[in-house]
C-alpha positions in Angstrom: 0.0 0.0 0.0 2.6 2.4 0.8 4.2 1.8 -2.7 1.4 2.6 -4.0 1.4 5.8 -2.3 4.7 6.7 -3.1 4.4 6.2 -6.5 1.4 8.6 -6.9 2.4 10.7 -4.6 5.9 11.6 -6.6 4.5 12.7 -10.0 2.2 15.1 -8.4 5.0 16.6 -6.1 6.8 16.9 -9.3 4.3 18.7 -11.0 3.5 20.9 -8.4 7.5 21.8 -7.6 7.6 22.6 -11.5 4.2 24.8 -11.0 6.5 27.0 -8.4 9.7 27.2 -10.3 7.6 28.5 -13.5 5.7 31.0 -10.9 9.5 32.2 -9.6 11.6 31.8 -12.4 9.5 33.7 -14.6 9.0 36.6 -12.2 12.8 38.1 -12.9 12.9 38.5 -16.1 9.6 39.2 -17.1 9.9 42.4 -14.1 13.4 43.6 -15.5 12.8 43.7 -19.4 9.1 44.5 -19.0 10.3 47.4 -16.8 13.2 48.5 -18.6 11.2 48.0 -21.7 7.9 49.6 -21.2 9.6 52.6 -19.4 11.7 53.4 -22.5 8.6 53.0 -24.5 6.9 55.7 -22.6 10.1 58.2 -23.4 10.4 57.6 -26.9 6.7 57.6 -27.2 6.8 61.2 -25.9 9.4 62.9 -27.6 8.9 65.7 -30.1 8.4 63.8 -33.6 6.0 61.3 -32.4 4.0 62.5 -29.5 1.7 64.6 -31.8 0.6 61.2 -33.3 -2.9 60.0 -31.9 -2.0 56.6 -32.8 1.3 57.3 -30.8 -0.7 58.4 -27.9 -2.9 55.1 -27.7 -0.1 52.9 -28.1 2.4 54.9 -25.4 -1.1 54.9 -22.8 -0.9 51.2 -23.6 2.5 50.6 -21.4 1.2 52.2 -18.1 -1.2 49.6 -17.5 1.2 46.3 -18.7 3.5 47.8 -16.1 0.6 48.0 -13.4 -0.6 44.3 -14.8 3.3 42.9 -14.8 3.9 44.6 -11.0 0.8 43.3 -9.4 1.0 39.8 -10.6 4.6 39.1 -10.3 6.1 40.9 -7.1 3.5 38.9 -5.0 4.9 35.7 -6.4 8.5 36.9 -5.6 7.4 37.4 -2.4 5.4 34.0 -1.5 8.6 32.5 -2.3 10.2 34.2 1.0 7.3 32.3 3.0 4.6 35.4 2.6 1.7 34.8 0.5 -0.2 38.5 0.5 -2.5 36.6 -2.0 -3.9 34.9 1.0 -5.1 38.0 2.3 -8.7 38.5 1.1 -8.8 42.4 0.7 -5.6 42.1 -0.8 -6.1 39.2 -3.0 -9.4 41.0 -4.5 -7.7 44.2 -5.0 -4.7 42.9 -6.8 -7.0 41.3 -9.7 -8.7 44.3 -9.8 -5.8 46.1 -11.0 -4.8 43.5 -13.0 -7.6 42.5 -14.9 -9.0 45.8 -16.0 -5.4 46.9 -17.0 -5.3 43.9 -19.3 -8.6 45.1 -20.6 -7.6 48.6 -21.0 -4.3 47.8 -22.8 -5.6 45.7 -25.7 -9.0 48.3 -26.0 -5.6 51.1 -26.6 -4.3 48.8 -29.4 -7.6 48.6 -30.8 -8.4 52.4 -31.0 -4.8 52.9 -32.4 -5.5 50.4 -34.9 -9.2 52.6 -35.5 -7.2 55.9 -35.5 -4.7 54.3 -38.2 -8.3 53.1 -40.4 -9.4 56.9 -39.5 -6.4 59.0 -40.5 -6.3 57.1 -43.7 -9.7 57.7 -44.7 -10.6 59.9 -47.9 -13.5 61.2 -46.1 -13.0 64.1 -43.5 -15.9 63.4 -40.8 -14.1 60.2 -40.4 -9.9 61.7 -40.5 -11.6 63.7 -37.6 -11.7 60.6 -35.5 -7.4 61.2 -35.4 -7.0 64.1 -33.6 -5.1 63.9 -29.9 -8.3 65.6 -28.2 -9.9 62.6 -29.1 -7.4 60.0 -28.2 -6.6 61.6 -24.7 -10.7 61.5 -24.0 -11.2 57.7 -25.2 -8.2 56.5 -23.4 -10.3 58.1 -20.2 -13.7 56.7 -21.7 -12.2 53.0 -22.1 -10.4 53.2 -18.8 -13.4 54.8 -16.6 -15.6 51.4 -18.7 -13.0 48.9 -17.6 -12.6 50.0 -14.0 -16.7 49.7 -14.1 -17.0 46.2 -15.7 -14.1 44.7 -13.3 -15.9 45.7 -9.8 -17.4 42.4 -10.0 -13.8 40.9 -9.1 -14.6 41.9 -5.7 -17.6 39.6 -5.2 -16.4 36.7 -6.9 -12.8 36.7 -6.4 -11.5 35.6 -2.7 -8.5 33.8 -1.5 -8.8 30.4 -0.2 -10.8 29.1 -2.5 -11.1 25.0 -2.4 -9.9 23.0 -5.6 -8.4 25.9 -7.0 -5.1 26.7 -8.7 -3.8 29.4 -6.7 -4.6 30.9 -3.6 -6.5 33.9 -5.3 -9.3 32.7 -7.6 -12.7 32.4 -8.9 -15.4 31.7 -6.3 -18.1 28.3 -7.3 -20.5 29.1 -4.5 -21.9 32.1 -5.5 -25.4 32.5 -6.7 -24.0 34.9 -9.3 -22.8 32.3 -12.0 -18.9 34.0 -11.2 -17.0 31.5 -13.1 -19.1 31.7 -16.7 -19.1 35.2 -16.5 -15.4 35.5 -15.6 -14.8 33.6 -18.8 -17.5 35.2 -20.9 -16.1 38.8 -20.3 -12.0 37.3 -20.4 -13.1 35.8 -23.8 -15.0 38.2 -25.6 -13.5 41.5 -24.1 -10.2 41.2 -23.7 -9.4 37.7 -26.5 -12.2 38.1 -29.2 -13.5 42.2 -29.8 -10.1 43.4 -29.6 -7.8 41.3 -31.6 -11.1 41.0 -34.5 -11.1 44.8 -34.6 -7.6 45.3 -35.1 -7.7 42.6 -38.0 -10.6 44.6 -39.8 -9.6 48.0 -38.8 -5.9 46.9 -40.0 -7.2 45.3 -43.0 -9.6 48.7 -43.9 -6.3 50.4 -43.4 -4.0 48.6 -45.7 -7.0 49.4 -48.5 -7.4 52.6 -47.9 -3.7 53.4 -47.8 -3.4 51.8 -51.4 -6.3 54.0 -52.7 -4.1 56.7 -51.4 -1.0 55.5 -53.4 -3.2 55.2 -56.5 -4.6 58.5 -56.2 -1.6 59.6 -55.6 0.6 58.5 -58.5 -2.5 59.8 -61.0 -1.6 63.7 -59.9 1.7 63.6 -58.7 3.3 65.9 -61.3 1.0 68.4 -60.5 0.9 67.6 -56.8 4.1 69.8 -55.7 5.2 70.7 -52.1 1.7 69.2 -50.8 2.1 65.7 -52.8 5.5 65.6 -51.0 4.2 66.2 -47.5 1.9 63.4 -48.4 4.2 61.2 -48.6 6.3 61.6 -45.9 3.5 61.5 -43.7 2.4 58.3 -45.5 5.6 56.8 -44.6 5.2 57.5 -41.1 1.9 55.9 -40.8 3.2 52.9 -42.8 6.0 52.4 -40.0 3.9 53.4 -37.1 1.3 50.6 -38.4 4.1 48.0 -38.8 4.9 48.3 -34.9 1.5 48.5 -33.9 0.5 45.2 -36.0 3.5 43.4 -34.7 2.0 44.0 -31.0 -1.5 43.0 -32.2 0.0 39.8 -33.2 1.6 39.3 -29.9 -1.6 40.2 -28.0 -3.3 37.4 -29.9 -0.5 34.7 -29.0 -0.2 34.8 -26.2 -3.9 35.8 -24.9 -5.3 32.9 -26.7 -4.1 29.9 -24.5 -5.4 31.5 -21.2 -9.0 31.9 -23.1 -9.1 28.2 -24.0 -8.0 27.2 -20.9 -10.8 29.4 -19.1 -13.7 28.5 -21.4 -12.4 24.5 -20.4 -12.2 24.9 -16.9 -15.8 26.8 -16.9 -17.2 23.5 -19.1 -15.5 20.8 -16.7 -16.4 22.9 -13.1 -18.8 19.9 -11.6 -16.7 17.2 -12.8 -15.1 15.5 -9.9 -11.1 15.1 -10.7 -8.5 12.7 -9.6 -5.7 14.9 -7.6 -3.3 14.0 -10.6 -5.5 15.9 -13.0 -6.0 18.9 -10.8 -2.0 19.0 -10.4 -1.9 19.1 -14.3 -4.3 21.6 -14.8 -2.8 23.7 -12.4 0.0 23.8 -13.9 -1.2 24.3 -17.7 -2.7 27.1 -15.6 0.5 28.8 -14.8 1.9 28.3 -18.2 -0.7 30.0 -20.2 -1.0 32.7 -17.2 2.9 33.2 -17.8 2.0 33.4 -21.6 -0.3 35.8 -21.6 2.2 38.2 -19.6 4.2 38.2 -22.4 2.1 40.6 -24.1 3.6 42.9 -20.9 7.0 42.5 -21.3 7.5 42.8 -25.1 6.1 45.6 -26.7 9.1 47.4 -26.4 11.4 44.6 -28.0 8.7 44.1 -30.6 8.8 48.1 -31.7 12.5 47.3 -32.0 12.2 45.5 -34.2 9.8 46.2 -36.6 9.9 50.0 -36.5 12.7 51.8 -38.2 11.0 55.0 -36.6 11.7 53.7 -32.8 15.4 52.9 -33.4 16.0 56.1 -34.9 14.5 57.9 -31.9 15.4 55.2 -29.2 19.2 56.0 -30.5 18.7 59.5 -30.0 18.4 59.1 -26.3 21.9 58.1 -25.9 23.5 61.1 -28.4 
Protein backbone atom coordinates (compact mmCIF):
# COMPACT_ATOMS: atom_id res chain seq x y z
CA UNK A 1 0.00 0.00 0.00
CA UNK A 2 2.65 2.36 0.76
CA UNK A 3 4.24 1.75 -2.67
CA UNK A 4 1.38 2.64 -3.97
CA UNK A 5 1.44 5.80 -2.27
CA UNK A 6 4.68 6.71 -3.12
CA UNK A 7 4.39 6.22 -6.55
CA UNK A 8 1.38 8.59 -6.86
CA UNK A 9 2.38 10.73 -4.61
CA UNK A 10 5.88 11.61 -6.59
CA UNK A 11 4.49 12.66 -9.96
CA UNK A 12 2.21 15.08 -8.38
CA UNK A 13 5.04 16.59 -6.06
CA UNK A 14 6.79 16.90 -9.34
CA UNK A 15 4.25 18.68 -10.96
CA UNK A 16 3.46 20.93 -8.44
CA UNK A 17 7.52 21.78 -7.57
CA UNK A 18 7.63 22.59 -11.54
CA UNK A 19 4.16 24.77 -11.00
CA UNK A 20 6.48 26.99 -8.40
CA UNK A 21 9.70 27.18 -10.32
CA UNK A 22 7.59 28.50 -13.51
CA UNK A 23 5.71 30.95 -10.92
CA UNK A 24 9.47 32.19 -9.62
CA UNK A 25 11.56 31.84 -12.41
CA UNK A 26 9.53 33.70 -14.60
CA UNK A 27 8.95 36.58 -12.24
CA UNK A 28 12.80 38.07 -12.93
CA UNK A 29 12.95 38.51 -16.08
CA UNK A 30 9.56 39.21 -17.09
CA UNK A 31 9.92 42.36 -14.08
CA UNK A 32 13.35 43.59 -15.46
CA UNK A 33 12.81 43.70 -19.35
CA UNK A 34 9.11 44.55 -18.96
CA UNK A 35 10.28 47.40 -16.82
CA UNK A 36 13.24 48.52 -18.61
CA UNK A 37 11.25 48.01 -21.74
CA UNK A 38 7.88 49.61 -21.23
CA UNK A 39 9.55 52.61 -19.41
CA UNK A 40 11.73 53.43 -22.54
CA UNK A 41 8.57 53.00 -24.50
CA UNK A 42 6.95 55.70 -22.64
CA UNK A 43 10.06 58.24 -23.40
CA UNK A 44 10.45 57.56 -26.85
CA UNK A 45 6.67 57.61 -27.18
CA UNK A 46 6.77 61.19 -25.88
CA UNK A 47 9.36 62.93 -27.56
CA UNK A 48 8.91 65.75 -30.13
CA UNK A 49 8.35 63.81 -33.61
CA UNK A 50 6.04 61.31 -32.43
CA UNK A 51 3.98 62.50 -29.50
CA UNK A 52 1.74 64.62 -31.76
CA UNK A 53 0.62 61.24 -33.31
CA UNK A 54 -2.91 59.97 -31.94
CA UNK A 55 -1.96 56.61 -32.82
CA UNK A 56 1.27 57.34 -30.83
CA UNK A 57 -0.66 58.36 -27.86
CA UNK A 58 -2.87 55.09 -27.73
CA UNK A 59 -0.12 52.91 -28.15
CA UNK A 60 2.42 54.92 -25.38
CA UNK A 61 -1.08 54.89 -22.79
CA UNK A 62 -0.92 51.18 -23.56
CA UNK A 63 2.46 50.56 -21.36
CA UNK A 64 1.18 52.20 -18.13
CA UNK A 65 -1.16 49.57 -17.51
CA UNK A 66 1.18 46.34 -18.69
CA UNK A 67 3.46 47.79 -16.14
CA UNK A 68 0.61 47.97 -13.39
CA UNK A 69 -0.56 44.26 -14.83
CA UNK A 70 3.31 42.90 -14.80
CA UNK A 71 3.87 44.59 -11.03
CA UNK A 72 0.84 43.32 -9.40
CA UNK A 73 1.04 39.77 -10.63
CA UNK A 74 4.64 39.09 -10.30
CA UNK A 75 6.06 40.92 -7.10
CA UNK A 76 3.46 38.91 -5.01
CA UNK A 77 4.89 35.74 -6.44
CA UNK A 78 8.46 36.89 -5.55
CA UNK A 79 7.43 37.37 -2.42
CA UNK A 80 5.35 33.97 -1.51
CA UNK A 81 8.64 32.54 -2.30
CA UNK A 82 10.16 34.21 0.98
CA UNK A 83 7.27 32.29 2.97
CA UNK A 84 4.62 35.39 2.63
CA UNK A 85 1.73 34.79 0.54
CA UNK A 86 -0.18 38.49 0.55
CA UNK A 87 -2.53 36.62 -1.96
CA UNK A 88 -3.93 34.89 1.02
CA UNK A 89 -5.10 37.95 2.31
CA UNK A 90 -8.69 38.54 1.10
CA UNK A 91 -8.84 42.40 0.66
CA UNK A 92 -5.59 42.11 -0.79
CA UNK A 93 -6.11 39.18 -3.03
CA UNK A 94 -9.44 41.02 -4.48
CA UNK A 95 -7.68 44.18 -5.04
CA UNK A 96 -4.69 42.90 -6.81
CA UNK A 97 -7.00 41.33 -9.73
CA UNK A 98 -8.73 44.32 -9.82
CA UNK A 99 -5.77 46.09 -10.99
CA UNK A 100 -4.84 43.48 -12.97
CA UNK A 101 -7.59 42.47 -14.92
CA UNK A 102 -8.98 45.83 -16.03
CA UNK A 103 -5.40 46.91 -16.98
CA UNK A 104 -5.28 43.88 -19.26
CA UNK A 105 -8.59 45.11 -20.63
CA UNK A 106 -7.55 48.63 -21.02
CA UNK A 107 -4.28 47.76 -22.75
CA UNK A 108 -5.58 45.75 -25.65
CA UNK A 109 -9.00 48.32 -26.03
CA UNK A 110 -5.61 51.11 -26.56
CA UNK A 111 -4.34 48.83 -29.40
CA UNK A 112 -7.58 48.57 -30.76
CA UNK A 113 -8.41 52.35 -30.98
CA UNK A 114 -4.75 52.90 -32.39
CA UNK A 115 -5.49 50.45 -34.85
CA UNK A 116 -9.22 52.58 -35.47
CA UNK A 117 -7.18 55.86 -35.55
CA UNK A 118 -4.68 54.30 -38.21
CA UNK A 119 -8.31 53.14 -40.36
CA UNK A 120 -9.41 56.88 -39.47
CA UNK A 121 -6.42 58.97 -40.50
CA UNK A 122 -6.26 57.10 -43.68
CA UNK A 123 -9.68 57.71 -44.70
CA UNK A 124 -10.63 59.89 -47.93
CA UNK A 125 -13.54 61.16 -46.09
CA UNK A 126 -12.96 64.09 -43.54
CA UNK A 127 -15.95 63.38 -40.80
CA UNK A 128 -14.06 60.16 -40.38
CA UNK A 129 -9.93 61.65 -40.53
CA UNK A 130 -11.57 63.74 -37.60
CA UNK A 131 -11.66 60.65 -35.52
CA UNK A 132 -7.45 61.17 -35.42
CA UNK A 133 -7.04 64.05 -33.63
CA UNK A 134 -5.06 63.94 -29.90
CA UNK A 135 -8.31 65.58 -28.16
CA UNK A 136 -9.87 62.56 -29.11
CA UNK A 137 -7.40 60.00 -28.15
CA UNK A 138 -6.63 61.61 -24.66
CA UNK A 139 -10.72 61.54 -24.05
CA UNK A 140 -11.21 57.70 -25.24
CA UNK A 141 -8.16 56.53 -23.38
CA UNK A 142 -10.34 58.06 -20.23
CA UNK A 143 -13.72 56.72 -21.65
CA UNK A 144 -12.17 52.95 -22.08
CA UNK A 145 -10.37 53.24 -18.84
CA UNK A 146 -13.39 54.78 -16.64
CA UNK A 147 -15.63 51.42 -18.75
CA UNK A 148 -12.96 48.86 -17.63
CA UNK A 149 -12.63 49.99 -14.03
CA UNK A 150 -16.71 49.66 -14.08
CA UNK A 151 -17.04 46.21 -15.66
CA UNK A 152 -14.10 44.72 -13.25
CA UNK A 153 -15.90 45.67 -9.81
CA UNK A 154 -17.36 42.35 -9.98
CA UNK A 155 -13.80 40.86 -9.13
CA UNK A 156 -14.63 41.92 -5.70
CA UNK A 157 -17.57 39.55 -5.23
CA UNK A 158 -16.44 36.74 -6.93
CA UNK A 159 -12.81 36.72 -6.44
CA UNK A 160 -11.48 35.56 -2.68
CA UNK A 161 -8.51 33.85 -1.46
CA UNK A 162 -8.78 30.44 -0.21
CA UNK A 163 -10.78 29.06 -2.50
CA UNK A 164 -11.15 24.99 -2.36
CA UNK A 165 -9.87 23.02 -5.59
CA UNK A 166 -8.40 25.94 -7.00
CA UNK A 167 -5.11 26.66 -8.75
CA UNK A 168 -3.79 29.40 -6.70
CA UNK A 169 -4.58 30.86 -3.57
CA UNK A 170 -6.50 33.89 -5.33
CA UNK A 171 -9.26 32.74 -7.58
CA UNK A 172 -12.66 32.45 -8.93
CA UNK A 173 -15.39 31.72 -6.34
CA UNK A 174 -18.05 28.31 -7.35
CA UNK A 175 -20.48 29.10 -4.48
CA UNK A 176 -21.91 32.07 -5.50
CA UNK A 177 -25.40 32.48 -6.66
CA UNK A 178 -24.00 34.88 -9.29
CA UNK A 179 -22.77 32.29 -11.98
CA UNK A 180 -18.92 34.03 -11.21
CA UNK A 181 -17.00 31.47 -13.14
CA UNK A 182 -19.15 31.67 -16.70
CA UNK A 183 -19.14 35.20 -16.46
CA UNK A 184 -15.41 35.48 -15.60
CA UNK A 185 -14.84 33.61 -18.84
CA UNK A 186 -17.47 35.23 -20.88
CA UNK A 187 -16.08 38.75 -20.34
CA UNK A 188 -11.97 37.30 -20.38
CA UNK A 189 -13.12 35.78 -23.82
CA UNK A 190 -15.00 38.24 -25.59
CA UNK A 191 -13.52 41.53 -24.13
CA UNK A 192 -10.17 41.22 -23.66
CA UNK A 193 -9.44 37.70 -26.47
CA UNK A 194 -12.22 38.14 -29.17
CA UNK A 195 -13.53 42.22 -29.82
CA UNK A 196 -10.09 43.36 -29.65
CA UNK A 197 -7.80 41.34 -31.64
CA UNK A 198 -11.14 40.98 -34.52
CA UNK A 199 -11.15 44.75 -34.58
CA UNK A 200 -7.64 45.32 -35.12
CA UNK A 201 -7.71 42.58 -38.03
CA UNK A 202 -10.61 44.59 -39.79
CA UNK A 203 -9.65 48.02 -38.84
CA UNK A 204 -5.93 46.86 -40.04
CA UNK A 205 -7.19 45.29 -42.96
CA UNK A 206 -9.59 48.65 -43.87
CA UNK A 207 -6.26 50.43 -43.42
CA UNK A 208 -3.99 48.56 -45.66
CA UNK A 209 -6.99 49.43 -48.51
CA UNK A 210 -7.37 52.57 -47.90
CA UNK A 211 -3.69 53.43 -47.78
CA UNK A 212 -3.36 51.76 -51.37
CA UNK A 213 -6.25 54.00 -52.67
CA UNK A 214 -4.11 56.66 -51.41
CA UNK A 215 -0.96 55.48 -53.42
CA UNK A 216 -3.25 55.24 -56.49
CA UNK A 217 -4.57 58.52 -56.19
CA UNK A 218 -1.62 59.65 -55.63
CA UNK A 219 0.59 58.49 -58.51
CA UNK A 220 -2.47 59.79 -61.02
CA UNK A 221 -1.61 63.68 -59.85
CA UNK A 222 1.68 63.60 -58.71
CA UNK A 223 3.31 65.86 -61.26
CA UNK A 224 0.95 68.41 -60.46
CA UNK A 225 0.91 67.62 -56.78
CA UNK A 226 4.09 69.76 -55.68
CA UNK A 227 5.24 70.65 -52.09
CA UNK A 228 1.70 69.16 -50.83
CA UNK A 229 2.15 65.74 -52.77
CA UNK A 230 5.51 65.57 -51.04
CA UNK A 231 4.20 66.22 -47.51
CA UNK A 232 1.88 63.35 -48.36
CA UNK A 233 4.24 61.16 -48.64
CA UNK A 234 6.30 61.64 -45.90
CA UNK A 235 3.46 61.51 -43.74
CA UNK A 236 2.40 58.30 -45.52
CA UNK A 237 5.62 56.78 -44.62
CA UNK A 238 5.23 57.47 -41.06
CA UNK A 239 1.87 55.87 -40.80
CA UNK A 240 3.18 52.88 -42.78
CA UNK A 241 5.98 52.40 -39.98
CA UNK A 242 3.89 53.42 -37.06
CA UNK A 243 1.34 50.56 -38.42
CA UNK A 244 4.14 48.01 -38.76
CA UNK A 245 4.86 48.34 -34.91
CA UNK A 246 1.45 48.51 -33.93
CA UNK A 247 0.54 45.21 -36.01
CA UNK A 248 3.50 43.39 -34.67
CA UNK A 249 1.95 43.99 -31.05
CA UNK A 250 -1.53 42.97 -32.16
CA UNK A 251 0.02 39.85 -33.25
CA UNK A 252 1.58 39.33 -29.89
CA UNK A 253 -1.64 40.20 -27.97
CA UNK A 254 -3.31 37.45 -29.85
CA UNK A 255 -0.54 34.73 -29.04
CA UNK A 256 -0.16 34.78 -26.16
CA UNK A 257 -3.86 35.77 -24.87
CA UNK A 258 -5.32 32.86 -26.68
CA UNK A 259 -4.12 29.94 -24.53
CA UNK A 260 -5.36 31.54 -21.23
CA UNK A 261 -8.96 31.91 -23.10
CA UNK A 262 -9.11 28.22 -24.02
CA UNK A 263 -8.04 27.19 -20.86
CA UNK A 264 -10.76 29.41 -19.08
CA UNK A 265 -13.74 28.53 -21.37
CA UNK A 266 -12.43 24.49 -20.39
CA UNK A 267 -12.19 24.90 -16.87
CA UNK A 268 -15.79 26.79 -16.93
CA UNK A 269 -17.16 23.45 -19.15
CA UNK A 270 -15.45 20.80 -16.67
CA UNK A 271 -16.37 22.89 -13.14
CA UNK A 272 -18.77 19.88 -11.61
CA UNK A 273 -16.71 17.19 -12.84
CA UNK A 274 -15.06 15.54 -9.87
CA UNK A 275 -11.10 15.09 -10.67
CA UNK A 276 -8.53 12.70 -9.60
CA UNK A 277 -5.67 14.85 -7.58
CA UNK A 278 -3.30 14.02 -10.59
CA UNK A 279 -5.46 15.91 -13.04
CA UNK A 280 -5.99 18.90 -10.79
CA UNK A 281 -1.98 19.04 -10.36
CA UNK A 282 -1.94 19.14 -14.31
CA UNK A 283 -4.33 21.57 -14.78
CA UNK A 284 -2.78 23.67 -12.36
CA UNK A 285 0.00 23.76 -13.94
CA UNK A 286 -1.23 24.28 -17.69
CA UNK A 287 -2.74 27.11 -15.56
CA UNK A 288 0.49 28.76 -14.84
CA UNK A 289 1.87 28.31 -18.20
CA UNK A 290 -0.65 29.96 -20.20
CA UNK A 291 -1.03 32.65 -17.25
CA UNK A 292 2.90 33.19 -17.82
CA UNK A 293 2.02 33.43 -21.58
CA UNK A 294 -0.27 35.84 -21.63
CA UNK A 295 2.16 38.18 -19.55
CA UNK A 296 4.19 38.18 -22.44
CA UNK A 297 2.15 40.65 -24.06
CA UNK A 298 3.55 42.91 -20.94
CA UNK A 299 7.00 42.46 -21.30
CA UNK A 300 7.53 42.82 -25.10
CA UNK A 301 6.11 45.62 -26.67
CA UNK A 302 9.15 47.42 -26.39
CA UNK A 303 11.42 44.65 -27.98
CA UNK A 304 8.74 44.15 -30.62
CA UNK A 305 8.84 48.06 -31.74
CA UNK A 306 12.45 47.33 -31.95
CA UNK A 307 12.16 45.55 -34.24
CA UNK A 308 9.75 46.22 -36.58
CA UNK A 309 9.88 50.02 -36.54
CA UNK A 310 12.74 51.80 -38.23
CA UNK A 311 11.01 55.01 -36.57
CA UNK A 312 11.71 53.73 -32.79
CA UNK A 313 15.36 52.88 -33.43
CA UNK A 314 15.97 56.13 -34.90
CA UNK A 315 14.48 57.93 -31.86
CA UNK A 316 15.45 55.16 -29.16
CA UNK A 317 19.20 56.00 -30.54
CA UNK A 318 18.71 59.46 -30.04
CA UNK A 319 18.42 59.11 -26.30
CA UNK A 320 21.89 58.05 -25.91
CA UNK A 321 23.49 61.05 -28.42
Amino acid sequence: MSTNNTSTDNPISSIDRVTALINFYAAFPFLFFGTIGNLLTIIVFTRKTLRSNPCVVYLSATAIPCTLALYFAYLVKIIQNFGFDLAAISAFCKMRLYIIDPSQFTSSWFMMLACIDRYASSSEHVRIRNFSRLSVAYRLILIVTLIGCVIYTYIFHCYDSHVSNSPVVCYIRTDTTFPCYIFDSVIFFALFSTIPPVGMTIFGALTFRNIRKMHSRRTEYLPSAGNAGNRSKTRQKLDLKILRMLFAQVLMLIVSTMPLSIYKVYSTATLYIIKTQMRRAIENLLYQIVLTLSNLNNVTTFYLYLLSGPIFRKELIQLFK
